[in-house]
C-alpha positions as a printed NumPy array, in Angstrom:
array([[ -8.101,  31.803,  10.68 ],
       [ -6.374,  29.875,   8.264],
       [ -6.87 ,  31.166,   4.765],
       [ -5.212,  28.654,   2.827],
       [ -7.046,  26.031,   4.762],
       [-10.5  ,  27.494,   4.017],
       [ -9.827,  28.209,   0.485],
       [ -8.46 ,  25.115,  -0.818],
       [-11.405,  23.769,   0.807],
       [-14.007,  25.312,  -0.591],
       [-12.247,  24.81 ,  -3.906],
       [-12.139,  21.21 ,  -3.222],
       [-14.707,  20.826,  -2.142],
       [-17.04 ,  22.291,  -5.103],
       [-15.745,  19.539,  -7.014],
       [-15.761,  16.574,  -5.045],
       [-19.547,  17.619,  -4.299],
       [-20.127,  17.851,  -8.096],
       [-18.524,  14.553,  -8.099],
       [-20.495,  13.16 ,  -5.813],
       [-23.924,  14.49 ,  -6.912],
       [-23.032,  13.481, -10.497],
       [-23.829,   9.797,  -9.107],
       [-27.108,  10.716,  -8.815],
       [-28.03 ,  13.56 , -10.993],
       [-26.599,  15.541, -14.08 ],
       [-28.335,  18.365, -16.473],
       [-28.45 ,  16.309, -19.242],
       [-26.856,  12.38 , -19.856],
       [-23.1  ,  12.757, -20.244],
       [-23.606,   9.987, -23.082],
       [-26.42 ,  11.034, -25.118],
       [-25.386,  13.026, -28.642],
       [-27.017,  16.074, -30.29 ],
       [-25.283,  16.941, -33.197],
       [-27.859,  19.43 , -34.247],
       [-27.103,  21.065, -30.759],
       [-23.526,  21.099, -31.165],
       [-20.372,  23.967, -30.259],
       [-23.205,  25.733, -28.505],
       [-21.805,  28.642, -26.359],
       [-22.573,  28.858, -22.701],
       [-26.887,  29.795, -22.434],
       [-29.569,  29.253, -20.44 ],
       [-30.06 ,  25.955, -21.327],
       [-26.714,  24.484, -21.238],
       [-24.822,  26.591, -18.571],
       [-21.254,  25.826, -19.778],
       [-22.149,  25.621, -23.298],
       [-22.367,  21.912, -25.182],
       [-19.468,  19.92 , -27.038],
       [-18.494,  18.672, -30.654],
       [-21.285,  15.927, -30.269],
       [-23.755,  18.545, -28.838],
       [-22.825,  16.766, -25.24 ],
       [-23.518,  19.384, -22.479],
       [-20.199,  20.259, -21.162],
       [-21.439,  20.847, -17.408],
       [-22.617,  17.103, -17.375],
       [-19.305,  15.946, -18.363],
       [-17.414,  18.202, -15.714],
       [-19.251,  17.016, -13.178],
       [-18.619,  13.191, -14.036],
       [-14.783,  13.8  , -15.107],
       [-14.598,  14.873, -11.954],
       [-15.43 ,  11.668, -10.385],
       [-13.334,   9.954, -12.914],
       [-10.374,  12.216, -11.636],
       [-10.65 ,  11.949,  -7.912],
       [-11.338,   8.147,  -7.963],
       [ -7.904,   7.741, -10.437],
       [ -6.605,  10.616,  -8.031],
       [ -7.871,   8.396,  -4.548],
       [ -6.87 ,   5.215,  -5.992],
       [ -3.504,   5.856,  -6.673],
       [ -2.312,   7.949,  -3.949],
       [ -3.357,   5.422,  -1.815],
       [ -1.154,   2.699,  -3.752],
       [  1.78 ,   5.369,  -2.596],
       [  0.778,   5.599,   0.99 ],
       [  0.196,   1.717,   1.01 ],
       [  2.932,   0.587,  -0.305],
       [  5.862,   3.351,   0.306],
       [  5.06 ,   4.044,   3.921],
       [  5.691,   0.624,   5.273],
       [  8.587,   0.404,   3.163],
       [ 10.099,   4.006,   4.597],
       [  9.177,   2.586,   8.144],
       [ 11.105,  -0.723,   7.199],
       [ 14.361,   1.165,   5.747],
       [ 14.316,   3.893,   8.467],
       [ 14.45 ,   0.724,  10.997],
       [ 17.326,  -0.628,   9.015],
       [ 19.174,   2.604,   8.492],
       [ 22.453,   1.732,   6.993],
       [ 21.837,  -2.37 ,   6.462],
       [ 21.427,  -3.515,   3.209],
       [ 17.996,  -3.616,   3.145],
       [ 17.652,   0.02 ,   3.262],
       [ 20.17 ,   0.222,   0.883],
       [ 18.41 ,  -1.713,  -1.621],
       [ 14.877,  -0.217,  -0.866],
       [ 16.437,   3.376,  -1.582],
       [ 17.798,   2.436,  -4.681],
       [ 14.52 ,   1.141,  -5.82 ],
       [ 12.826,   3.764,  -5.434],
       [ 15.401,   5.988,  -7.208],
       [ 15.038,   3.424, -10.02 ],
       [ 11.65 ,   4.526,  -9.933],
       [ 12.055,   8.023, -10.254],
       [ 13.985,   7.903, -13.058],
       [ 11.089,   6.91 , -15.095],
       [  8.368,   9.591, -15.17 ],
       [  5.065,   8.526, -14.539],
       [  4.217,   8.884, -18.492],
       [  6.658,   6.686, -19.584],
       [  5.654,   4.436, -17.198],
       [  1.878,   4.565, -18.579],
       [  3.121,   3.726, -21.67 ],
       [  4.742,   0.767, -20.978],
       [  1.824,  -0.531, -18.906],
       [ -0.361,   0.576, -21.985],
       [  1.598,  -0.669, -24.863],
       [  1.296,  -4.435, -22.325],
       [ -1.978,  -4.217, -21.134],
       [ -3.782,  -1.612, -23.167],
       [ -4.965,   2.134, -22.337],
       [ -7.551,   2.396, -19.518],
       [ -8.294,   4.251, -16.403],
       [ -7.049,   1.221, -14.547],
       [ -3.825,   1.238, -16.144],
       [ -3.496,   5.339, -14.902],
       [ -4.062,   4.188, -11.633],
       [ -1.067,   2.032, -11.457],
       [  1.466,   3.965, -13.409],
       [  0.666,   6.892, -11.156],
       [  0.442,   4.615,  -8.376],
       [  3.663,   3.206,  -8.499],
       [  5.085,   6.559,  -8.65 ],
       [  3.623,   7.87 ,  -5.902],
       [  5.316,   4.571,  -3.919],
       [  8.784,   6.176,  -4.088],
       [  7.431,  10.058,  -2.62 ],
       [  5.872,   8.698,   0.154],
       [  9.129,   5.935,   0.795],
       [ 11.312,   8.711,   1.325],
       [  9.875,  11.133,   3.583],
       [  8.499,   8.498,   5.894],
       [ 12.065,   7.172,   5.763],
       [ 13.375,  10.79 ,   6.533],
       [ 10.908,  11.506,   9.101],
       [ 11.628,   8.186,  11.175],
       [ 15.356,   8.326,  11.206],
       [ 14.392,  11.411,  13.226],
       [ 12.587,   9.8  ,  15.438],
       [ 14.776,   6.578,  16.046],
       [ 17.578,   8.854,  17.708],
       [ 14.42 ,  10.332,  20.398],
       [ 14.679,   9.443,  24.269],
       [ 11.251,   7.586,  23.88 ],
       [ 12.37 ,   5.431,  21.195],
       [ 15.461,   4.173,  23.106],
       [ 12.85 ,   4.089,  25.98 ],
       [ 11.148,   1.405,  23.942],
       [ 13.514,  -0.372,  22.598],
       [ 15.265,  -0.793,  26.171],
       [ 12.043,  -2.223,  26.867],
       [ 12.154,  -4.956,  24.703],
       [ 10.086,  -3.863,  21.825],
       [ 10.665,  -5.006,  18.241],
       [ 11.699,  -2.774,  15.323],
       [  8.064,  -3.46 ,  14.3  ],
       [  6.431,  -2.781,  16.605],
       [  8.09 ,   0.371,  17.521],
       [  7.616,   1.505,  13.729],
       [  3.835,   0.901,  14.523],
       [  2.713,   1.88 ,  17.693],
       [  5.134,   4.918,  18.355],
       [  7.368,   6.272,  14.566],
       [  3.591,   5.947,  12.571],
       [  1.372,   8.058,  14.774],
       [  4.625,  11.005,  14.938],
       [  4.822,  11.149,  11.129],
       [  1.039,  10.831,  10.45 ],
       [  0.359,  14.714,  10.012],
       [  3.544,  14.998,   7.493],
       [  1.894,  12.126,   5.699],
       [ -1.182,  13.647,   5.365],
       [  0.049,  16.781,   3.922],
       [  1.775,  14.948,   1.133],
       [ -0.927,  13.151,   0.788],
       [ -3.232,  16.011,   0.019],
       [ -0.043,  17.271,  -2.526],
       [  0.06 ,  14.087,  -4.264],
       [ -3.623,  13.958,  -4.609],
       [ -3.49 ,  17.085,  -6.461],
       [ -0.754,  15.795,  -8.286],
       [ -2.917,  13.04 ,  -9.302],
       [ -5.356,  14.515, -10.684],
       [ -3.259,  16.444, -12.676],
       [ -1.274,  13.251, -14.401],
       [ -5.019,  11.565, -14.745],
       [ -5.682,  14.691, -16.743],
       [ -2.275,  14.457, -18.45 ],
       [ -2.443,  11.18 , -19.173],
       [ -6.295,  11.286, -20.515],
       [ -5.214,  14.317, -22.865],
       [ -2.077,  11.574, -24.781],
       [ -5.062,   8.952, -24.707],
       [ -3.377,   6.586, -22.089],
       [ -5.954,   7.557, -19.309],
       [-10.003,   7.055, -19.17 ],
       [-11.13 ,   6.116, -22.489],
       [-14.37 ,   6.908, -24.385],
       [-17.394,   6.979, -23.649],
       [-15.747,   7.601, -20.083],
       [-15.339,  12.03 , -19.515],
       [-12.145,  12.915, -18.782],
       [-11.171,  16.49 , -18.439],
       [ -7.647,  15.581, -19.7  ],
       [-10.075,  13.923, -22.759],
       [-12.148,  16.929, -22.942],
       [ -9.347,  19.048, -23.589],
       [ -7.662,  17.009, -26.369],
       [-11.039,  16.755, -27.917],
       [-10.961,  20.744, -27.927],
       [ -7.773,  21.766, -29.005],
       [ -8.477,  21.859, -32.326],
       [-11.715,  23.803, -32.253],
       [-10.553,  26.488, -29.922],
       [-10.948,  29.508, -32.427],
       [-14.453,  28.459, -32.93 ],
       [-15.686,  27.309, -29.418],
       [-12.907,  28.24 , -26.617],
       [-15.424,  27.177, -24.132],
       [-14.812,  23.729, -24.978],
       [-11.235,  24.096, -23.902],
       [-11.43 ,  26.943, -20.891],
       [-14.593,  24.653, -18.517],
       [-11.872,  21.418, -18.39 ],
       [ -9.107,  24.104, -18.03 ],
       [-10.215,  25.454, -15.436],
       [-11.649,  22.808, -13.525],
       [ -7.942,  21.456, -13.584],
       [ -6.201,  24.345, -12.403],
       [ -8.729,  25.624,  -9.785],
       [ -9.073,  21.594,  -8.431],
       [ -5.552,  21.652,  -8.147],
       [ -4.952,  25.017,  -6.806],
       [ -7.676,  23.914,  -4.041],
       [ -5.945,  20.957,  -3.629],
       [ -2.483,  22.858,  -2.894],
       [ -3.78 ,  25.342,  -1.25 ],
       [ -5.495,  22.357,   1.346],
       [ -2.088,  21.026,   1.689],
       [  0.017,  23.895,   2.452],
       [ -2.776,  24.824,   5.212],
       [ -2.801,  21.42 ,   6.636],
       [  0.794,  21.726,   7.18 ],
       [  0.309,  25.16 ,   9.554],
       [ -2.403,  23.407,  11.036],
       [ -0.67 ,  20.376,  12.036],
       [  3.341,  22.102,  12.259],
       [  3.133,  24.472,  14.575],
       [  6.626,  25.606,  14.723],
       [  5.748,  26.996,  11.036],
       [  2.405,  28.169,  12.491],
       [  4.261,  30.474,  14.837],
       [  6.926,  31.679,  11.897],
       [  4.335,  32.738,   9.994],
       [  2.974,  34.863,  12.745]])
């Protein structure tokens, strides 16, 4: 039984059901404002208590949540679908320039955090979910470059690559049909990391006002909203943070069990 593994996904999956159901069913609207009802505490009638704008907080959680995966979903898979043909490509041309120049890109890339990044986007095109998407997007491009790119130079140097190639098979298709389907269960660990990741900068980003904008919950949003009324209702401020931090402790927690799963020579360390 692997612990991690079960964990993380029962975390997980908590909120991507809350997610999901929010499509079809909160407490109360998200949207609709009840001043007279506001900074209530957690109660019978609002489980998690209610907001500044007498917004019940539970209703909000469970549609941040949505807007956090989908930013989250979006974005890692602007990483996988960009960076891992682009590690498969400079893995294949190991030592050429092309590899050469690919690498450098992406540590070009890196040396611009994924917040700075936002705010160039945002100070072009404006602030907006969308916008998160791509400046988390494009940094996930560079993660997932280099460890497919580590993971096939590996691989090019195996008896049943040479097998392939002495049977007349292209760099492509090699990359496709035999390096791919070895690395897949490294990429979907990181993929699970990054996702948690993401979440994490949506909320980051929504907190400096560069992510989801109003009327649109955030949790990031929630949290800014809260930090100056924390002495008088902490609830406002604890539901978001913990939603983040138990998401993305599922979400880690997924990952790093997905790799025993899938690895077993560090199945069999552990042991």
């Amino acid at each position: 039984m692997n612990r991690n593994l079960i964990t993380g996904a029962v975390l997980s999956g908590i909120f991507v059901a809350a997610a999901l159901i929010s499509f079809v069913w909160t407490p109360f609207d998200h949207s609709t404002l009840n001043i007279a009802n506001k900074l209530k505490p957690p109660s019978g009638a609002h489980l998690l208590g209610t907001d500044h704008f007498g917004r019940d907080i539970l209703s909000m959680i469970m549609v941040g949540a949505r807007t956090s995966i989908a930013v989250a979903f979006v974005a890692v898979g602007i990483g996988m679908g960009v960076g891992v043909p682009l590690g498969l490509w400079a893995a294949a041309r190991n030592g050429t320039w092309l590899d050469e120049l690919i690498m450098r890109g992406n540590d070009l890339v890196f040396a611009f955090p994924s917040l700075v990044i936002a705010i160039l986007i945002t100070a072009i095109f404006g602030a907006g979910a969308v916008n998160a998407i791509i400046a988390i997007g494009i940094f996930n491009i560079p993660v997932f470059a280099r460890i497919t790119r580590g993971a096939a130079l590996s691989l090019w140097q195996r008896e049943f690559i040479l097998a392939a190639r002495v049977a007349g098979k292209s760099a492509a298709r090699i990359s496709g049909e035999h390096i791919l389907p070895n690395v897949a269960n490294l990429l979907i660990v990181q993929g699970t990391i990054q996702f948690s990741l993401g979440i994490l900068a949506e909320a980051g980003l929504s907190y400096v006002g560069l992510g989801a904008q109003p009327p649109t919950p955030s949790w990031g949003r929630m949290l800014a909203d809260a930090q100056t009324l924390v002495s008088i209702a902490p609830h406002m401020a604890l539901v978001p943070g913990f939603a983040i931090i138990f998401t993305v402790l599922g979400l880690n927690l997924m990952g790093d069990g997905l790799r025993d799963l899938l690895d077993p020579r560090l199945r069999v360390a552990r042991v």
